[in-house]
C-alpha positions in Angstrom: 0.0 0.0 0.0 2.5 2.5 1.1 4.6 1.8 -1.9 1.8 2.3 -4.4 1.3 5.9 -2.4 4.6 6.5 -2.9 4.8 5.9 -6.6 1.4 8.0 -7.0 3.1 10.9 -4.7 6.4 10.5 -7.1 4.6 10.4 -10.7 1.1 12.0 -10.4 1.9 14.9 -7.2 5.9 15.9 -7.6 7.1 17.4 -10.5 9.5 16.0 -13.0 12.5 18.5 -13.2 15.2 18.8 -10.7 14.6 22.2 -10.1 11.3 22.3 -9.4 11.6 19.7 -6.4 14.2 21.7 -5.0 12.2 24.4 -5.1 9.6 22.6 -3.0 12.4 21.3 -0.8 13.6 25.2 -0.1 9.9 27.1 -0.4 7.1 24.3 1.6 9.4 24.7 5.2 9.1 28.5 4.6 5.6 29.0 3.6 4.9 26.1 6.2 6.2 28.0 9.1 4.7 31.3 8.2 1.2 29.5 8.4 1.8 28.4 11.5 2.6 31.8 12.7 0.0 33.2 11.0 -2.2 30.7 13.0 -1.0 31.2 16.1 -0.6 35.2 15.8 -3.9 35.2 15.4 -5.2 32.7 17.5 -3.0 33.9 20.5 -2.8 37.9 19.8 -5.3 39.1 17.2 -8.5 37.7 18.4 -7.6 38.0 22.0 -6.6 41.4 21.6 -9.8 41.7 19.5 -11.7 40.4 21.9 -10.9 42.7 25.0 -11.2 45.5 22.2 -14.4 45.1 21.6 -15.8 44.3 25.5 -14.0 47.2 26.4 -15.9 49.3 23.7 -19.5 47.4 24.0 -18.6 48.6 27.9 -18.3 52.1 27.4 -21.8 51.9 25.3 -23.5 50.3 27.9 -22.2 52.9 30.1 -23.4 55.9 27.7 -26.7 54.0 27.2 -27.7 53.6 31.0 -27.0 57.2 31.6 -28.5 58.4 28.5 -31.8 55.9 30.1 -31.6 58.0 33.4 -31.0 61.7 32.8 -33.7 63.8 31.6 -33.0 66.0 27.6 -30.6 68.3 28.7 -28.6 65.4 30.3 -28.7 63.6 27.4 -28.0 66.1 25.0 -24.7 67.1 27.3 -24.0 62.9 27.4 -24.2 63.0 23.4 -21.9 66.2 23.5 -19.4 64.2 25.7 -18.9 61.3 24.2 -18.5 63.1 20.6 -15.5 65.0 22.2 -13.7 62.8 24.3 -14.3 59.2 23.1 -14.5 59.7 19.1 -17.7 58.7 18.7 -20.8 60.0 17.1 -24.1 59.8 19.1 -27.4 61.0 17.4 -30.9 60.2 18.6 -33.3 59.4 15.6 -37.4 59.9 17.0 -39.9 57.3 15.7 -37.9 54.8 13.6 -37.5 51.0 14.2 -34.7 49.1 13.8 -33.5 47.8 10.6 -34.4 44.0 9.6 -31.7 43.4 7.2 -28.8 42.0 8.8 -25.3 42.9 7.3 -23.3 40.9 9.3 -20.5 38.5 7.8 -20.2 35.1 9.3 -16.4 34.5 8.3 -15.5 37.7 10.2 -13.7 37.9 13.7 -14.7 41.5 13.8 -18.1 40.9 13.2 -18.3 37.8 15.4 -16.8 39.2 18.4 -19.2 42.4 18.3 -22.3 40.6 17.7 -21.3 38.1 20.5 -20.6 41.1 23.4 -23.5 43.2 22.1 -26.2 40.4 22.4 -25.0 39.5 26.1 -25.6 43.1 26.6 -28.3 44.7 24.6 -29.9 41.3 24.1 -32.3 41.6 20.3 -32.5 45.3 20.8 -29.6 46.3 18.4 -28.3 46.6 14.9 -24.9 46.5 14.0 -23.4 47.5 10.4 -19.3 46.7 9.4 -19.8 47.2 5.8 -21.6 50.1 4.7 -18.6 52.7 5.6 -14.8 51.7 5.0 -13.4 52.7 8.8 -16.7 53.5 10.5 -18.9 51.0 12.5 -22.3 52.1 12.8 -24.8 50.8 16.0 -28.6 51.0 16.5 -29.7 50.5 19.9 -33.8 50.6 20.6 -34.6 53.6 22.6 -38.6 53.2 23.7 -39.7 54.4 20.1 -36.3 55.5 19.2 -33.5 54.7 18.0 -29.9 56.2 19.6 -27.4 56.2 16.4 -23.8 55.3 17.2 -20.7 55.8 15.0 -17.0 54.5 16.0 -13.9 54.1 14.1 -13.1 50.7 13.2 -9.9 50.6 14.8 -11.2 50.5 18.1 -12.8 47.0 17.9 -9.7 45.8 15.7 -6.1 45.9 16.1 -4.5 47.8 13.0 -1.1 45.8 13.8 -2.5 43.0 11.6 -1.8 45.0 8.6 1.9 45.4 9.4 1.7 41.4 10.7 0.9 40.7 7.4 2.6 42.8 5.0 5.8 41.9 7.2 5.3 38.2 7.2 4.5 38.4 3.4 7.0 40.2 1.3 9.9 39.0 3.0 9.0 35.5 2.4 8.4 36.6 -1.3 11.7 37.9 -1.2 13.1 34.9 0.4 11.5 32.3 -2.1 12.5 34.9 -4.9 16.4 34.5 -3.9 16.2 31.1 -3.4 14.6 30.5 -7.0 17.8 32.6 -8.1 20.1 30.8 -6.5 18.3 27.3 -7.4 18.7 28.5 -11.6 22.5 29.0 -10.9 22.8 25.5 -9.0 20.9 23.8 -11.1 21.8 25.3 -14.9 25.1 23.5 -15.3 23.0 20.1 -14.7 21.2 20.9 -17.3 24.0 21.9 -19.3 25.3 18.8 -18.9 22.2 17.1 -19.8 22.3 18.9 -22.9 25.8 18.2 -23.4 25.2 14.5 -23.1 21.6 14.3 -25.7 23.7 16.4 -28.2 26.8 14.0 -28.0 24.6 11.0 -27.9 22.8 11.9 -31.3 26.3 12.7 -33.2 27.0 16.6 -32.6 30.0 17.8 -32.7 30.6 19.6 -29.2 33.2 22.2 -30.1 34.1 23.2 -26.2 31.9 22.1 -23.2 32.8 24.1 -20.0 31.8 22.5 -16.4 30.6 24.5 -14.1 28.6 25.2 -11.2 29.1 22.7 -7.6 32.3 20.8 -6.9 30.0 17.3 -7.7 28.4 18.5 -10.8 32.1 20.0 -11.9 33.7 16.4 -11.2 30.7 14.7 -13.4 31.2 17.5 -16.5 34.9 16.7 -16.4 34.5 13.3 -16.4 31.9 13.8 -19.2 34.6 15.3 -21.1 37.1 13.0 -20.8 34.9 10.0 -21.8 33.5 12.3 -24.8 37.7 13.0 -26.1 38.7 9.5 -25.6 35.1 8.4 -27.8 36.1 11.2 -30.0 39.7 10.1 -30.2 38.8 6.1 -31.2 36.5 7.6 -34.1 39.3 9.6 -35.4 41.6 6.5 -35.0 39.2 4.5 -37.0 38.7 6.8 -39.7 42.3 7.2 -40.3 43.0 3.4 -40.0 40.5 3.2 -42.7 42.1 5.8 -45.1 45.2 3.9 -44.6 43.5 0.2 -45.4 42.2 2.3 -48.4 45.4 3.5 -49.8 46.9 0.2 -49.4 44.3 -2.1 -50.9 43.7 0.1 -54.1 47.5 0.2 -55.2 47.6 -4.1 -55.6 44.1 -4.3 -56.7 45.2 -1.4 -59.7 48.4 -3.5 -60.5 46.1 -6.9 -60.4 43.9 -4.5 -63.0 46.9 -4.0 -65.1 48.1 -7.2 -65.0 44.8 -8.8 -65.8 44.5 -6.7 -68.4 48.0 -7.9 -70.6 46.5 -11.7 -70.3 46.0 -13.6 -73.5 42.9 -15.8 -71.6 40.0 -13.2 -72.0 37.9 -15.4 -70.2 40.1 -15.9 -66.9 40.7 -12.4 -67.1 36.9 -10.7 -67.1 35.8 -13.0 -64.3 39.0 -12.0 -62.0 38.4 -8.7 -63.3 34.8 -8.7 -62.0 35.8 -9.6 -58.8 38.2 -7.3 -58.3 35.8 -4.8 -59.3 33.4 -6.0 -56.6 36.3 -6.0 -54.1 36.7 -2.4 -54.8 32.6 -1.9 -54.2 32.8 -3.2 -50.8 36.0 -1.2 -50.0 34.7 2.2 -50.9 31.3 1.2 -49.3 32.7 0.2 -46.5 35.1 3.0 -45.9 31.9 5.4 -46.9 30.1 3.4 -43.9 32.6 4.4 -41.0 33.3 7.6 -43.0 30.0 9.7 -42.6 30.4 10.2 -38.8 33.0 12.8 -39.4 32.6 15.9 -37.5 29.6 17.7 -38.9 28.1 20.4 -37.6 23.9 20.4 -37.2 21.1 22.5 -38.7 18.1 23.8 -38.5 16.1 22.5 -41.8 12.7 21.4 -43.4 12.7 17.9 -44.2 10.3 18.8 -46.8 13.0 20.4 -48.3 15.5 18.0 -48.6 13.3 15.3 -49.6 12.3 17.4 -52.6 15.8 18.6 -53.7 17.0 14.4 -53.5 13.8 13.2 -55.5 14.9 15.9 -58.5 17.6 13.4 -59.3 15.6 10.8 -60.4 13.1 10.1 -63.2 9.8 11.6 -63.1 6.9 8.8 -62.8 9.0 6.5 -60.1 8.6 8.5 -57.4 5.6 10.0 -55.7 5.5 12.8 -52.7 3.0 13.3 -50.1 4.6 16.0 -47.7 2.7 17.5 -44.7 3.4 20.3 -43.2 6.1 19.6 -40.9 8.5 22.0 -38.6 11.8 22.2 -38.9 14.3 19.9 -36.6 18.3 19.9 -36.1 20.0 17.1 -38.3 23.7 17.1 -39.9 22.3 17.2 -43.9 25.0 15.7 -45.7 24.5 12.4 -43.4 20.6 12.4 -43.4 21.1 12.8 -47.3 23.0 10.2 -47.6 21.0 8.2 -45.5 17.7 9.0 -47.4 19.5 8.3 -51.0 20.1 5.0 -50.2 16.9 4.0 -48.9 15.0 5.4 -52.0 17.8 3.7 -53.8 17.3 0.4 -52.1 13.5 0.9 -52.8 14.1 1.8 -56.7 16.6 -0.9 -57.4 14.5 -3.8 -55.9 10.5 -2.3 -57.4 9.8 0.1 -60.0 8.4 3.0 -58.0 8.3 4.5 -54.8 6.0 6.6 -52.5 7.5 9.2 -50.1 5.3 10.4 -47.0 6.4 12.8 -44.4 4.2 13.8 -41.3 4.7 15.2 -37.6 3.2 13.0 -34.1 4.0 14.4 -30.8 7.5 14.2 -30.9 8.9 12.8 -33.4 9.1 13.7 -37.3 8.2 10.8 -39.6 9.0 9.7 -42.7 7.3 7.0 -44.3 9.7 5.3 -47.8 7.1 2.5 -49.4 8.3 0.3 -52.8 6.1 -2.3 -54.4 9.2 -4.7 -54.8 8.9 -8.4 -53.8 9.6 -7.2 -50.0 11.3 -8.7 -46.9 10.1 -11.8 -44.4 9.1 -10.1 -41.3 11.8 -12.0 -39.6 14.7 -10.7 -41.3 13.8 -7.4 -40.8 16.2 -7.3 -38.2 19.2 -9.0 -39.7 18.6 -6.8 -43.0 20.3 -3.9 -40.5 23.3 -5.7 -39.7 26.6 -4.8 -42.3 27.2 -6.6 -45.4 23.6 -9.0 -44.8 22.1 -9.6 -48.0 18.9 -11.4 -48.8 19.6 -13.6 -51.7 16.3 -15.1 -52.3 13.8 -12.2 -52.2 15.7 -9.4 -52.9 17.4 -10.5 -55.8 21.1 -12.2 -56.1 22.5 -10.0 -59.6 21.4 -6.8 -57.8 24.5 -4.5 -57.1 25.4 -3.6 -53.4 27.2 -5.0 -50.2 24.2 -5.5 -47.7 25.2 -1.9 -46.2 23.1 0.3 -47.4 20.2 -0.1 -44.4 22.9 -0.6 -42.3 24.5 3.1 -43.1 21.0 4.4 -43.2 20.1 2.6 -39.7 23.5 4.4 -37.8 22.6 7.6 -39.4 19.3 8.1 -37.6 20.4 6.0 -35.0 22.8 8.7 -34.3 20.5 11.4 -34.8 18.5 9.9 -31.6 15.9 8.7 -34.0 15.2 4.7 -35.0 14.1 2.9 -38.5 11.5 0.8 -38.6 10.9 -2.2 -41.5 7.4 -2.8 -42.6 5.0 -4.5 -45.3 4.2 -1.7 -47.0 0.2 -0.9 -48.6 1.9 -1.4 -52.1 3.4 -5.0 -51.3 6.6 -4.2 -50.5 8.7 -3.1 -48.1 7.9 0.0 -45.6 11.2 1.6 -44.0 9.8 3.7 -41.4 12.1 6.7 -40.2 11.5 8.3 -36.9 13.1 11.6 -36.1 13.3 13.6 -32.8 13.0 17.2 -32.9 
């Protein structure tokens, strides 16, 4: 039980990124503790102080009120006079009028509450109070025989004006306090993202010019180790490449002398079928070297896919091909890799049926683009192995077709390395269906 409420708190409740949950972390004590004051400020100052406020003030009424009862008009009238000077209120005696029978009191307030409460232990039903009609006045009716004796008194006698300053004071320096502390959480937490960003770029096949760590000691340690691990990754791909420019200057110079010599025998026949297979020797060393070649250092772009789809397709013959483009946004890709990788799938689908449909469209995340060709196809359980280098598919593709088996296989580590994935499929036309999935 407890675990399943602690996997609902973790993915329904908290939020995902790191620096929201450290903001919770540094802003739920704070705002925690200032309700708790707020509670007990109120609970143990405000509505006691509040309270002996107001009997104080209901006391001096009562006082005014019996006297006024007692003491014939001129007694009054000097009572009225009194009380206007000295105790800030304002007395006025209104003949013939009954009390009012709409109440105006408000339930949810402690001023209101408190008054009503002293008043109708001491006048009993023969009041009316009013807290809303004037901003910092309080108005009182109290039932004279057929009279009514008017009553005015500043609002700040029945309520502290403290809870003003109580509040402002507790509120803007905690605004100020969360506001630091989201400052100082974008500093701490910026470099791990950097990192992050760092890491998704490296991990698709960007080149990363200059990465600087930065921020905590931790973090720092994590970036530099980053680094190092992203050189020595950086150094074995350079390795390789050169290894393979050196396998490539060696192999061509004895398969050109074989040429040569092949070409001064008096057996024609000998000589064209060991010069076709020095021929396809040559294939498979410039594809190959082409296969480790492409992940040079290239730097990314901003483009329309649209775009590049419809400049490659201009290269081939009208009729075979057929567009259906969506609108689509642009997304970050290294074009001379993707174009390479998108010529040999529409070459793949060209060489093995005789036309091919091209469909682009956009999902949530991902950009998709859909190749389809009405050749004899793939079995659906070598669409795996059809990925692999140099894996050919005698029987359904076709033996005397030209090629290594690596022209999926180039295509595959392309978008692989643009964080994306290829999909194989039967396609609508009874083919094949490469599916291409692209981040953006």
């Amino acid at each position: 039980m407890f675990y399943g409420l602690n996997n609902f708190i973790k993915k329904k409740i908290l939020p995902k990124r790191l620096f929201y949950r450290s903001l919770i972390i540094v802003a739920a004590p704070m705002i925690l503790l200032q309700i708790i004051i707020t509670v007990v400020f109120f609970d143990s100052l405000w509505i006691k102080a509040n309270k002996g406020m107001t009997r104080s003030l209901v006391s001096e009424v009562q006082t005014m009120f019996d006297i006024y009862k007692s003491g014939d008009k001129s007694d009054q009238k000097m009572i009225i006079d009194l009380y206007n000077k000295n105790f800030d209120f304002g007395v006025f005696h209104i003949k013939n009028e009954p009390l009012p029978k709409v109440k105006t009191e408000r339930w949810y307030s402690p001023l209101d509450r408190s008054l009503r409460r002293d008043l109708k232990s001491t006048f009993g039903s023969s009041y009316w109070v009013d807290t809303t009609q004037y901003k910092e006045l309080v108005e009182l009716r109290l039932k004279y025989k057929n009279d009514i004796l008017q009553i005015f008194f500043p609002k700040e006698k029945v309520a502290p004006s403290a809870v003003r300053i109580f509040a402002l004071w507790i509120t803007v320096p905690g605004l100020f306090l969360i506001f630091i502390a989201i400052i100082f959480l974008k500093n701490q937490t910026k470099p791990i993202v950097n990192l992050a960003n760092a890491a998704e770029r490296f991990g698709k096949g960007d080149y990363l010019k200059e990465f600087r760590p930065s921020g905590a000691k931790e973090i720092r340690q994590a970036a530099y180790e980053f680094e190092r691990m992203r050189k020595r990754i950086t150094v074995h791909l350079n390795q390789r490449s050169e290894m393979l420019s050196g396998i490539s200057h060696d192999l061509r110079t004895p398969l050109t002398r074989l040429k040569l010599q092949l070409s001064l025998l008096k057996q024609q026949d000998l000589a064209k079928k060991m010069s076709d297979d020095i021929e396809e020797m040559e294939r498979m060393l410039n594809e190959y070297l082409e296969f480790a070649r492409y992940q040079k250092n290239e730097d990314t772009e901003l483009i329309n896919m649209n775009y590049v789809i419809e400049d490659i397709t201009k290269k081939y013959e009208s009729g075979k091909i057929s567009l259906s483009l969506e609108k689509i946004s642009e997304i970050n890709i290294r074009p001379n890799s993707i174009r390479r990788c998108l010529t040999n799938l529409i070459d793949n689908a060209l060489t093995y049926g005789k036309k091919a449909e091209i469909f682009t469209k956009m999902t949530a995340n991902n950009m998709i683009i859909l190749i389809d060709d009405n050749g004899p196809g793939i079995p659906e359980n070598e669409y795996k192995n059809v990925l692999k280098p140099f894996y050919r598919i005698d029987k359904s593709r076709g033996q005397n077709k030209s090629g290594v088996g690596l022209g999926l296989s180039i295509a595959n580590d392309i978008i692989r390395s643009h964080g994306g994935s290829i999909a194989l499929e039967k396609s609508p036309i009874n083919g094949l269906r490469v599916k291409v999935s692209l981040p953006y």
